[in-house]
C-alpha positions as CSV (number, residue, x, y, z in Angstrom):
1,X,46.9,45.1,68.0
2,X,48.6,47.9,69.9
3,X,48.7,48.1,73.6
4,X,47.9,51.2,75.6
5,X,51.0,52.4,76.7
6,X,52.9,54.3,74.1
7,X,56.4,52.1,74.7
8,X,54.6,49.2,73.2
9,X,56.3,45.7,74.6
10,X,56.6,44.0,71.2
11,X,59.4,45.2,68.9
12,X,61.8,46.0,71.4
13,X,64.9,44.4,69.7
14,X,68.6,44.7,68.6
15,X,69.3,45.7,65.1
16,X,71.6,43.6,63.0
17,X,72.6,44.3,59.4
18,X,75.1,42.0,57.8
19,X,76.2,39.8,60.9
20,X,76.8,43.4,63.3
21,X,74.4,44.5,66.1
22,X,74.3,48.1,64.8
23,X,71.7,49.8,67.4
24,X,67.6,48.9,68.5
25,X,64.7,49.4,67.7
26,X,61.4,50.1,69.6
27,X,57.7,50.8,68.7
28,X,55.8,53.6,69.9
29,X,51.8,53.8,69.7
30,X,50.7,57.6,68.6
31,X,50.4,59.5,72.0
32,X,47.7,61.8,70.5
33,X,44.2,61.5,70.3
34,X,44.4,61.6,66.3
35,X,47.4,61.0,63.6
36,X,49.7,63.5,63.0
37,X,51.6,64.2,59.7
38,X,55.5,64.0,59.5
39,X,56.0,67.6,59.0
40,X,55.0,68.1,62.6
41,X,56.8,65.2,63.9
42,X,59.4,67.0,65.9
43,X,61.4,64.0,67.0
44,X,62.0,61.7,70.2
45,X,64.3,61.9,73.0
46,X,65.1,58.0,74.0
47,X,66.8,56.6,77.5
48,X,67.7,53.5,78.1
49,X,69.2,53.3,81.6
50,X,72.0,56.0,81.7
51,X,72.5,56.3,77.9
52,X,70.4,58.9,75.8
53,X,70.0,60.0,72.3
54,X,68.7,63.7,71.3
55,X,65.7,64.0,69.3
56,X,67.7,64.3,66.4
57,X,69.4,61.0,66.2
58,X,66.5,57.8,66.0
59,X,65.3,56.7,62.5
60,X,61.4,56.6,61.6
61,X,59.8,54.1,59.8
62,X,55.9,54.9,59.3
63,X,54.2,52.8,56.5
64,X,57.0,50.8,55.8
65,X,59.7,53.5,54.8
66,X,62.3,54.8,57.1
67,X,62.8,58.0,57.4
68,X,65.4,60.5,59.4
69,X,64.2,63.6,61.4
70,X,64.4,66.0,58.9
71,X,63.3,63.9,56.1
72,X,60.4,63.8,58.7
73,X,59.9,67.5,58.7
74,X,60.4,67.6,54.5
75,X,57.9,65.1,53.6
76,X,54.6,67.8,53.5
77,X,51.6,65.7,53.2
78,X,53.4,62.6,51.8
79,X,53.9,60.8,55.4
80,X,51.2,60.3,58.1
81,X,51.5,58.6,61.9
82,X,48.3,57.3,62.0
83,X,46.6,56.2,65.4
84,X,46.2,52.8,64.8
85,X,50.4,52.3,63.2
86,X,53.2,51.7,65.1
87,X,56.1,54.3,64.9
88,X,59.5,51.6,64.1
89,X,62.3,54.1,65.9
90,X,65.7,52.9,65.2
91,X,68.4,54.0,67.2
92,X,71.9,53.7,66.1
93,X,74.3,52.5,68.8
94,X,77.5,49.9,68.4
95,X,76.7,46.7,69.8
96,X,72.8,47.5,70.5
97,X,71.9,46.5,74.0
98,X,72.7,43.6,76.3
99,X,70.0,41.0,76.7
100,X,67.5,41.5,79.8
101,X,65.5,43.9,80.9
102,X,66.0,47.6,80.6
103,X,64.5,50.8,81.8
104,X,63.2,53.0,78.6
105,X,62.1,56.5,78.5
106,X,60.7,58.6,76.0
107,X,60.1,62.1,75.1
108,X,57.7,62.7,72.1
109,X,57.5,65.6,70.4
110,X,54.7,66.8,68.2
111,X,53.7,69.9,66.8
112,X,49.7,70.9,66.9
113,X,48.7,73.4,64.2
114,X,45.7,74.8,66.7
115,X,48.1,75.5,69.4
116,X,50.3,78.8,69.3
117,X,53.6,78.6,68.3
118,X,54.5,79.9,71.8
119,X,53.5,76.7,73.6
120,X,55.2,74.2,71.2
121,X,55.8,70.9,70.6
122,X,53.7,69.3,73.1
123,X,55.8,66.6,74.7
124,X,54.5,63.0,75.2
125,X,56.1,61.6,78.2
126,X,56.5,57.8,78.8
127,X,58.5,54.9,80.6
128,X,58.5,51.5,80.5
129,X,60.5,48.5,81.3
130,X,61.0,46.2,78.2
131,X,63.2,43.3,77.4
132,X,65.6,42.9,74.8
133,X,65.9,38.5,74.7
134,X,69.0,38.6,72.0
């Protein structure tokens, strides 16, 4: 079940792949009112404390697959953020982050097609503290 706040509190984690903490992971509830296709997925600002990552950088898994930015952007009608899934977003930094709690914020960015070009993406702002136990 997700909560309400986009930044959900489960999922917050360090990433390790073959014995090395190689960056974290968070999950992020869709900010919209509806799903959104990957196409118009146009990526998430993350900051955690004073360190930040450009839009750019995190990793997507939707439905199981992970997915860069632009393979976000590439993937047509083939990959959907749906309302009810979890966004995994994978960021890759050495040594992930130190155990305890941490300030996160996140900028969404989505593209509506209804919406002229002039006033996008719409940006989904949110902040939370989470906890990262290990």
């Amino acid at each position: 079940m997700l909560e309400r706040e986009i930044i959900q509190n489960r999922g917050f984690e360090n990433v390790v792949e073959e014995g090395k903490i190689t960056g974290f992971r968070l999950l992020l509830r869709m900010p919209n009112y509806r799903g959104v296709y990957g196409r118009l997925i146009d990526g998430v600002d993350i900051r955690v404390g004073n360190l930040s990552w450009a839009r750019d950088v995190p990793l997507w898994t939707l439905h199981g697959k992970q997915y860069s930015l632009k393979e976000l952007q590439d993937s047509h009608l083939d990959v959907r953020w749906d309302l009810d899934l979890p966004a995994t977003i994978t960021v890759p930094h050495d040594g992930g982050l130190a155990p305890g709690v941490h300030d996160v914020e996140v900028d969404i960015a989505i593209h509506a097609p209804y919406i002229p070009a002039l006033f996008q993406p719409s940006i989904f702002h949110a902040e939370r503290k989470v906890t990262v136990i290990s």
